[in-house]
N, C-alpha and C positions, 0 to 999 in steps of 0.2 A: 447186785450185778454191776460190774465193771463198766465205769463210761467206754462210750466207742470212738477211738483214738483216731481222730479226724489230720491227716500231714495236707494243710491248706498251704499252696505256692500262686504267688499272686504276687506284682510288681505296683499294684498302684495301692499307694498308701492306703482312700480313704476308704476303697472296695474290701482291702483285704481287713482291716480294724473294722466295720461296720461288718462284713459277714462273718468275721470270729466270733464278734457280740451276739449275733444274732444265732449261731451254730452253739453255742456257749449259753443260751437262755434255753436253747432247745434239749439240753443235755448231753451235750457232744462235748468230750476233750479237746481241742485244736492247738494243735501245733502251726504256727504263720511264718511264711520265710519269703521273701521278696526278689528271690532269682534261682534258677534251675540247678546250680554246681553247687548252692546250699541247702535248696530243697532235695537232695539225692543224698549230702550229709547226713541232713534229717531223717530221711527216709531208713539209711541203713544202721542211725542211733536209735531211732525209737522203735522200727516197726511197726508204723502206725496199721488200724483196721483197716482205711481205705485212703488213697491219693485222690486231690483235690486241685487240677491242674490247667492253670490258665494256660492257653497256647502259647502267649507274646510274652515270655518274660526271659530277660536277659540273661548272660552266662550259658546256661542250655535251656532251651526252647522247651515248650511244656511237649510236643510232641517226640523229642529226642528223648527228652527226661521219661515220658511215659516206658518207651524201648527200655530203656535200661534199668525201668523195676520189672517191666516186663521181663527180663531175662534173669531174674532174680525172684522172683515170689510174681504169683497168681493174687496177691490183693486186689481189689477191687478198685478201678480206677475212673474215674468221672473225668471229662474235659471241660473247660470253659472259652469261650472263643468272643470276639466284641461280635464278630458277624454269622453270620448265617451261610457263609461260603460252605459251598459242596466242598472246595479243598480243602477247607477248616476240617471238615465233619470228615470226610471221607479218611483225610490223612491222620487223624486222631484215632479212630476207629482200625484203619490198619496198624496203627501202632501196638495195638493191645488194647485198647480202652475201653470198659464197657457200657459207658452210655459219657452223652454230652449234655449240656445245657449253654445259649445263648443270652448272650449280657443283652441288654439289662436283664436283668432275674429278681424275681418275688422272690424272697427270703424264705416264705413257708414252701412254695416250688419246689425251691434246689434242698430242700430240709425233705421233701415228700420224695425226690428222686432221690436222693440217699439215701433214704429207708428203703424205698427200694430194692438198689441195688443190695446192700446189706441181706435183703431176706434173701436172695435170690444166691448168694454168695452162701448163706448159712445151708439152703435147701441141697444147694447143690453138693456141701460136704456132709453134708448127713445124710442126702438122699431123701425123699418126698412122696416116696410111692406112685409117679408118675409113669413108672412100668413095673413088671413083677419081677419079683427079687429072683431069676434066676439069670442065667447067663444067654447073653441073647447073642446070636451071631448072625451077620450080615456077608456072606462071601468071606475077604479076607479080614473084614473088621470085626472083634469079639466087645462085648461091652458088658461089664458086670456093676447090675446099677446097685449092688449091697457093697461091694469095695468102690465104689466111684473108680471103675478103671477101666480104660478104652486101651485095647490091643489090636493094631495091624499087622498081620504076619508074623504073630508072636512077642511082636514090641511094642513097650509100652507108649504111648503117648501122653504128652505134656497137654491137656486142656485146660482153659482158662472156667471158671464156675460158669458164665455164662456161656460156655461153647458145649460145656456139660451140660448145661438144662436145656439148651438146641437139641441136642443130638436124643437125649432122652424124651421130649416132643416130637422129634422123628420116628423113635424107636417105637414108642407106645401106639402109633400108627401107620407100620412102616407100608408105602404103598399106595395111604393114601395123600391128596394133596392139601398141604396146611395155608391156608393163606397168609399175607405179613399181616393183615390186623389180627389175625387168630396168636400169632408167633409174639408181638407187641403185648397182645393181653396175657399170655399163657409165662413169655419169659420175662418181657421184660417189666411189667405188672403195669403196661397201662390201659387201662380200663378206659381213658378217654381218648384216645387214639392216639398218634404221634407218628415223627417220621421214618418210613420204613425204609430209608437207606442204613439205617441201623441195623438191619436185621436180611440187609443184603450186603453190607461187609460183613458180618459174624458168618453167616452162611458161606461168603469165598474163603475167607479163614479156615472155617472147619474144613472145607473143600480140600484145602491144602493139606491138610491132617490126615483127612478120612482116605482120602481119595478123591478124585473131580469130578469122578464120572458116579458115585457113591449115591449122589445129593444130583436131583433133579429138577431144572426150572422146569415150570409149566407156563408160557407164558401167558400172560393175560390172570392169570391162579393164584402162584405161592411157587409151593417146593412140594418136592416127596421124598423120600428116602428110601430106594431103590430095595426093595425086598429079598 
């Protein structure tokens, strides 16, 4: 099996050399670049499986640099941030990004959220059986989970893996209400809880997508997906 092609962008020397080692002991190919207008070079030489992107690094900013692989491939993209800022988090995640991690970081951590994401990236293009392989229609939204393809009024829509396995947790219970620790465990594989503004930017994204009115808070709950 083909190692999984890690594009690691990261400004501080000793961070980005100590977690290629340790990415690199793990079985990860890493590619390391030390500023955003080389890490997008990178990005569109190699291809990598998944982006690895600090927020603060110079030339383009890790959340600008997210955008514009976002507008170019659905890989899978991870942020890194020194702080724990809701703008950090929040503007990262509106860029496209499917999950974050806060510096300092344990090395098996950020090795454990990348497996992650990866599974969830695989599942979501293979499909997972998390509804039945026929054509499921919601009003004007169609969603066919054996092509991985969401149709609104006949047009295709562009979802990211993880906005695909939201929508497919929606689907497989439309109607009823899912809470974010249920939505944490089920997409984004943590089993030991984590923070659920991740999984209320995905949910206004898809909003954006599906429709606003499609996807319903319950407050105090989760969400449901309007039947």
């Amino acid at each position: 099996m083909a190692e999984t092609h890690v594009l690691f962008v990261e400004d501080d020397d000793v961070i980005r050399e100590a977690t290629t080692l340790a990415l690199e002991r793990d079985g990860f190919r890493v590619t390391s670049v030390p500023d955003g207008l080389t890490g997008l070079e990178a990005f569109r030489a190699n291809q990598p499986d998944l982006a690895l992107l600090d927020v603060m690094v110079p030339g383009l900013d890790g959340v600008s640099l997210c955008r514009r692989i976002r507008d170019e491939s659905t890989v899978p993209v991870i942020m890194l941030s020194a702080r724990a800022d809701a703008i950090d988090v929040v503007l990262g995640l509106e860029a496209g990004a499917d999950d974050y991690v806060t510096k300092p970081f344990d090395g098996a951590v950020l090795t454990a959220r990348i497996r992650a994401v990866l599974r969830r990236f695989g599942q979501a293009s293979a499909g997972d059986g998390l509804v039945e392989t026929t054509l499921l229609s919601f009003g004007d939204l169609e969603i066919d989970p054996d092509g991985m393809e969401v149709r609104r009024d006949g047009e295709r829509l562009a979802l990211t893996p993880t906005e695909m396995r939201l929508l497919l947790e929606f689907s497989a219970a439309p109607g009823s209400v899912l809470s974010r620790d249920r939505l944490l465990e089920r997409v984004w594989d943590y089993g030991w809880g984590g923070d659920t503004r991740v999984v209320d930017v995905h949910v206004q994204r898809l909003r954006a997508k599906v429709g606003q009115d499609r996807i319903e808070t319950v407050r105090g709950f989760g969400y449901k997906l309007k039947a």
